[in-house]
C-alpha positions, 0 to 999 in steps of 0.5 A, a space after each residue: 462538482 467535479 472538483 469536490 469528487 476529486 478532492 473527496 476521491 484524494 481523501 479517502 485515497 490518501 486515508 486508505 493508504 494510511 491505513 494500509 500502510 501504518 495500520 497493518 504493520 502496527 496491527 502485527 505489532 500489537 498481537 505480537 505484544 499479545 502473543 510476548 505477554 509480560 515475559 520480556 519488555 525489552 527483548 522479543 521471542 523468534 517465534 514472535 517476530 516470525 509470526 509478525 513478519 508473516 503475519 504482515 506480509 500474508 495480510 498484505 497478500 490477503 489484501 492485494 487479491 481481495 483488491 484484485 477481486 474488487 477491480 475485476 467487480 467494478 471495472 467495466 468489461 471489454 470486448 477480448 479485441 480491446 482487451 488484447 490492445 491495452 496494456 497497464 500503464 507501467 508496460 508501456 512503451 514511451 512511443 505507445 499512444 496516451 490516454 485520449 482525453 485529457 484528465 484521462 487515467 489509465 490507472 484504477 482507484 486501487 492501484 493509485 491506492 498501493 502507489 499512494 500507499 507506497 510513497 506515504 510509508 516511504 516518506 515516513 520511514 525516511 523522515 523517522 530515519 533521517 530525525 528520529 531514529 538516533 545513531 546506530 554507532 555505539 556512544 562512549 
């Protein structure tokens, strides 16, 4: 049963990174499409790109402090003595003790949804970069 959890618990990391990652940036997209209208297929206003970048990264903002305010809901409450002794894992020392058991993750659902989110788009970016995107030189 425990198996299942874990595999059920990858899925919808894995879905929910997907859609972080790929669906904000081409939800921007698309209400930049809305804002160009037919005025230009082939070249996009200032205005509108500045209002996709922005837009992308407040979305992103608005969803980092909506997942922080979901951890601090859901994540058990220590006493101010334990609090003060743990420490996230990326701020650890090498000689700093592990988890105690095995299985063990010091990192939350949320944060491996960010990290899982980070390494899907980079590899995605990378293998359009590498296969799709073309030649940057100028062909004669």
């Amino acid at each position: 049963m425990r198996t299942i959890g874990t595999v059920i618990g990858f899925a919808v990391t894995v879905l929910a990174a997907a859609l972080i990652g790929f669906g904000v940036p081409l939800g921007w997209i698309w209400i930049g499409s809305q804002l160009q209208g037919d005025s230009g297929a082939s070249n996009v206003d200032f205005s509108v790109a500045m209002a996709i970048l922005f837009g992308i990264i407040a979305t992103y903002v608005v969803l980092l402090y909506v997942a922080g305010i979901v951890m601090a809901i859901f994540t058990p409450q220590e006493s101010p003595s334990q609090h003060a002794a743990s420490r996230n894992p990326w701020m650890r020392g090498m000689t700093e003790s592990r988890p105690k058991r095995p299985g063990e993750s010091a990192v939350g659902g949320i944060e491996r949804v960010f990290v899982t989110t980070t390494i899907i788009v980079t590899v995605a970016f990378w293998v359009w970069f590498a296969f799709a995107a073309g030649s940057p030189l100028p062909s004669q």
